[in-house]
C-alpha positions, 0 to 999 in steps of 0.5 A, a space after each residue: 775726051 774724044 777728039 778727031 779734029 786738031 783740037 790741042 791737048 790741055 795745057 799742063 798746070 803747076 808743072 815744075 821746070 824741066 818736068 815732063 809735060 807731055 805724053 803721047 801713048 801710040 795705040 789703045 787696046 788693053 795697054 794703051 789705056 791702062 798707061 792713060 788710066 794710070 798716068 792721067 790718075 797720079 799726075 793729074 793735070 801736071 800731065 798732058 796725056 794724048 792717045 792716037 789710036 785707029 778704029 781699023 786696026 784690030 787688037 790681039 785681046 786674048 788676055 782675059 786671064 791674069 794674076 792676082 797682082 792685077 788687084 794692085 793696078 786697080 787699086 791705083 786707078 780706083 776700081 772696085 772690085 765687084 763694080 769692075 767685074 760686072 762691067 767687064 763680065 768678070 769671074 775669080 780665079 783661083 789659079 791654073 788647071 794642067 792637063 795632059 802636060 806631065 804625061 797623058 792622063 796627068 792633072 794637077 793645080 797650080 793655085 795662087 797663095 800659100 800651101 799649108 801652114 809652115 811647121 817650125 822653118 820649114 815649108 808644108 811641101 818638104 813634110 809631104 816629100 816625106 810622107 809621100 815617099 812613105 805613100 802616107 799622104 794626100 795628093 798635094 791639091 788637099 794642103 792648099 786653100 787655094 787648090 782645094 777650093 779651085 777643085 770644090 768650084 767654090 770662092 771667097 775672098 780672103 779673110 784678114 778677120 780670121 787670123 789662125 785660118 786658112 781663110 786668110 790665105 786665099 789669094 786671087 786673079 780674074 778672069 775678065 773680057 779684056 775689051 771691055 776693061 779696056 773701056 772701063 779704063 779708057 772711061 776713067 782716062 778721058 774723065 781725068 783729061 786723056 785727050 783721044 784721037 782717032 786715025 792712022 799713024 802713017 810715021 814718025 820725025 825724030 830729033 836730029 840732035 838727040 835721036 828722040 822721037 819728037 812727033 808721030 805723023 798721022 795719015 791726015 797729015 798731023 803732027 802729034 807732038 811730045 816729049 815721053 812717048 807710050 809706044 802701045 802699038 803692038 806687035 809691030 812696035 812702031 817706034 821702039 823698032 821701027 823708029 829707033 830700030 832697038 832690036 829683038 831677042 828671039 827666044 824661039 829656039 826655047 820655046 818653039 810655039 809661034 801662033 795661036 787661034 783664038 776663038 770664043 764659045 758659049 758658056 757653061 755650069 759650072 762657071 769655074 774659078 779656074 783657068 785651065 791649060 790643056 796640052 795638045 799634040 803640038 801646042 797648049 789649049 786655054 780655057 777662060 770662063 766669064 759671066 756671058 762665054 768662055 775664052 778659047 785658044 790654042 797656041 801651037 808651033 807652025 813646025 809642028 801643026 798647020 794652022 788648019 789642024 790647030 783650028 780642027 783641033 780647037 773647034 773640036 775641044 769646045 765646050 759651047 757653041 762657037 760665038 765668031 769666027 777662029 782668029 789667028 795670031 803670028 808671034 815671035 817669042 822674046 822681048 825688045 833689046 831695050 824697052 826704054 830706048 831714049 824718050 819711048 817707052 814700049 809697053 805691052 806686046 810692043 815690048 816683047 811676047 811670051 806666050 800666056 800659059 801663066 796669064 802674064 800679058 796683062 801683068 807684064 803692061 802693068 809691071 813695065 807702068 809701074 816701073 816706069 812711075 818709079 823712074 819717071 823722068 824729067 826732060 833730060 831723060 837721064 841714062 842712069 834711070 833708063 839702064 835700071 828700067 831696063 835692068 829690071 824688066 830684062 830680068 822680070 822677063 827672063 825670069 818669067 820665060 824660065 817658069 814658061 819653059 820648065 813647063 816644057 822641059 818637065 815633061 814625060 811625054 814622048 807621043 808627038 815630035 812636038 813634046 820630045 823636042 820640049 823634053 830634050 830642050 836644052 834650056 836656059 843657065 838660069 832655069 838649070 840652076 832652079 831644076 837641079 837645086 829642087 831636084 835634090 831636096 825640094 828647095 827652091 829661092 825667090 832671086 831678086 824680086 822674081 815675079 812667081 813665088 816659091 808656091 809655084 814654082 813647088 806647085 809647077 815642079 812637083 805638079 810636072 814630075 819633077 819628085 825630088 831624090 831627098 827632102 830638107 834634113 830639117 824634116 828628121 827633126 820629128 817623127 814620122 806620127 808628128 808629121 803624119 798627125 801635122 799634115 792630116 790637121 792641115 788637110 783637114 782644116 781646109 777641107 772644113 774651111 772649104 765646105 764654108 765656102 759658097 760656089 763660085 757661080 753663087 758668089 758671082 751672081 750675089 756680088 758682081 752679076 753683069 747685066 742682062 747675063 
């Protein structure tokens, strides 16, 4: 339900003693409303959940791009999937086009799923090193369901049915308009009891005894009070900083882009089950494909680009006619020194921002929920649980700041000041580390529940140059006609299993068309 009056929030059932009652998400936006829905879904009337959110203050809402753990978050709210992408005028994506990133002229894939078919203990890429070095194998794109699909303009889902086939394998995300996903949810959260209030929150009134934010004042004058507080409110952070001052860990000395221009444009064929990422003089240019326009950005480094030459830049690589004015974004890489910080909960870009080359915004608000589901407190908020919360997302988000970097850092591009700062980049231990370790032989291992898998890390490091000097000794083991005759099957079979498949477009249009689109 919607409410701009003081109607009070429902009054918990069935709710344990020292159980938390009440809950006040700050803003609404894409996080907001993702917290509402999911909350309001699993603990029902046991919660009183109340969202404060202004029709004056505009959100960011350019991550229309995500990763195929997204399909987890929708399970647990009840979408569907063909009935949410309708709404929210979605498409499939198979994962990431580069373009320009290694060198000039470069281009490669970096697809979600498996790549090729395991030969004994070993992974596909280590044959290929092999046979690549020999100039006796295809470009890697061909040994992926995934990418070679991705390259066909063609999609499926994945086929649990079909056991021995690369069928199986296919993995996915979406593209959809974030705003109106944003509603889908927020129609599910007030149907499951989320009281909505509209107006300006203007302050907050902290507990003199326990430092926990005890209300958020609005500009009316009222006093939302709670005892878990959902801080959604962006980039500004208005409790997590600005009530409890909890601090920021600037990562702009690794990554020096620090604004972006969004901007959307019409559509065209073929609809692409792809985003595509293409590298600018100073900065990177994202390309999303929906039923009804395509997302547009650039994000660039204000050291390097004035924001009227990255507008120019922008406007210039369109596809379509621009359908609103370019929107201009100011950011500050890193994240909160501490996401739970007492009784406040920072989710979303109130948590940190890392720049969505791998269209991380979106899973970043439902890994933080998540977690905190698996952590939900009681009312004495025990630090032990906070410390772990905490543990875990500084983790999640070093690791996914590292694969951002190694973009950068991999290049060979040495045209504009801009990618020479990138190439020469002294990057973080932890990135060195994985760099090296591939570097010898093409190993590389998942640590501690690290959100990218294997695939892309190999994806991404091959894909931006980095060609190992050796291969794992295990390869030896067979000959040169056994791993040549290994890796045609399976680029073969692929192929096939391709050819099966329908266009993208034509699977949209049999599935999920929107209306009117």
């Amino acid at each position: 339900m919607s409410a701009d009056d003081d109607r009070p929030p429902p009054t918990p059932v069935n709710t344990p003693e020292g159980a938390i009652r009440s809950v006040v998400i700050v803003g609404g936006g894409t996080a907001g409303w993702m917290a509402a829905a999911l909350l309001s879904r699993l603990y029902g009337a046991r919660l009183a959940i109340t969202l404060v959110e202004s029709r004056e203050i505009g959100t960011i809402g350019v991550g229309e791009a995500t990763i195929p753990a997204i399909k987890l978050y929708n399970r647990l709210v009840g979408l569907e999937e063909n009935d949410f992408l309708a709404a929210t005028r979605g498409t499939f994506k198979l994962g990431i086009e580069f373009v320009d990133w290694s060198a000039l002229g470069s281009r490669y894939i970096h697809g979600f799923g498996r790549i090729g078919q395991e030969l004994g203990w070993l992974r596909t890429h280590q044959y290929w090193l092999k046979m690549q070095a020999l100039g006796r194998a295809a470009d890697l794109s061909d040994y992926s369901i995934n990418t070679a699909a991705a390259v066909a303009n063609r999609f499926s889902p994945a086929r649990p049915d079909l056991p021995d086939s690369p069928l199986r394998d296919i993995a996915y995300a979406y593209h959809f308009d974030a705003s109106l996903y944003a509603q889908v949810l927020r129609s599910r959260a007030e149907a499951q009891g989320v009281v909505r209030l509209e107006g300006r929150i203007v302050g907050s009134a902290l507990d003199p005894l326990t430092g926990h934010v005890r209300a958020v004042r609005m500009e009316n004058g009222r006093e939302v009070e709670g005892e878990l507080f959902i801080d959604c409110s962006g980039l500004r952070g208005l409790l997590i900083e600005e009530a409890l001052k909890t601090g920021y860990e600037d990562w702009s000395h690794w990554l020096a882009s620090d604004r972006a221009v969004a901007v959307p444009c019409a559509s065209v064929m073929p609809v692409t089950p792809y985003t595509r990422s293409t590298a600018r003089d100073s900065g990177w240019q994202w390309r999303i494909p929906l039923q009804h326009r395509i997302g547009n950005g650039i994000v660039y480094a204000s050291d390097y680009m004035s924001d009227d030459a990255a507008t120019a830049q922008l406007m210039a690589h369109l596809d379509g006619e621009p359908l609103a004015e370019p929107r201009l974004i100011r950011f500050t890489t890193g994240k909160r020194r501490r996401i739970w910080n007492r009784n406040v909960v920072a989710i979303g870009l109130a948590s940190g921002f890392l720049e969505p080359l791998e269209s991380t915004s979106i899973h970043l608000i439902q890994s933080n929920l998540l977690r905190l589901v698996a952590l939900f407190p009681d009312r004495s908020f025990r630090q032990a649980e906070i410390d772990l919360f905490n543990e875990q997302a500084d983790h999640e988000y070093a690791c996914t700041r590292d694969f951002i970097i190694a973009h950068y850092k991999l290049t060979a591009r040495d045209d504009t000041p801009y990618w020479r700062r990138n190439r020469d980049l002294a990057v973080p231990e932890t990135l060195q580390r994985k760099l090296d370790l591939f570097a010898s032989a093409g190993r590389v291992f998942r640590e501690n529940d690290e959100l990218f898998a294997e695939e892309s890390w190999i994806q991404v490091l091959l894909g931006q140059g980095l060609m190992p000097a050796s291969y794992d000794p295990g390869v030896d083991i067979r000959s040169e006609a056994e791993i040549e005759a290994y890796l045609d099957n399976v680029r073969r079979v692929i192929a096939r299993c391709v050819t099966t498949m329908p266009s993208h477009g034509d699977y949209v249009a049999a599935h999920c068309a929107a209306a009117g689109v």
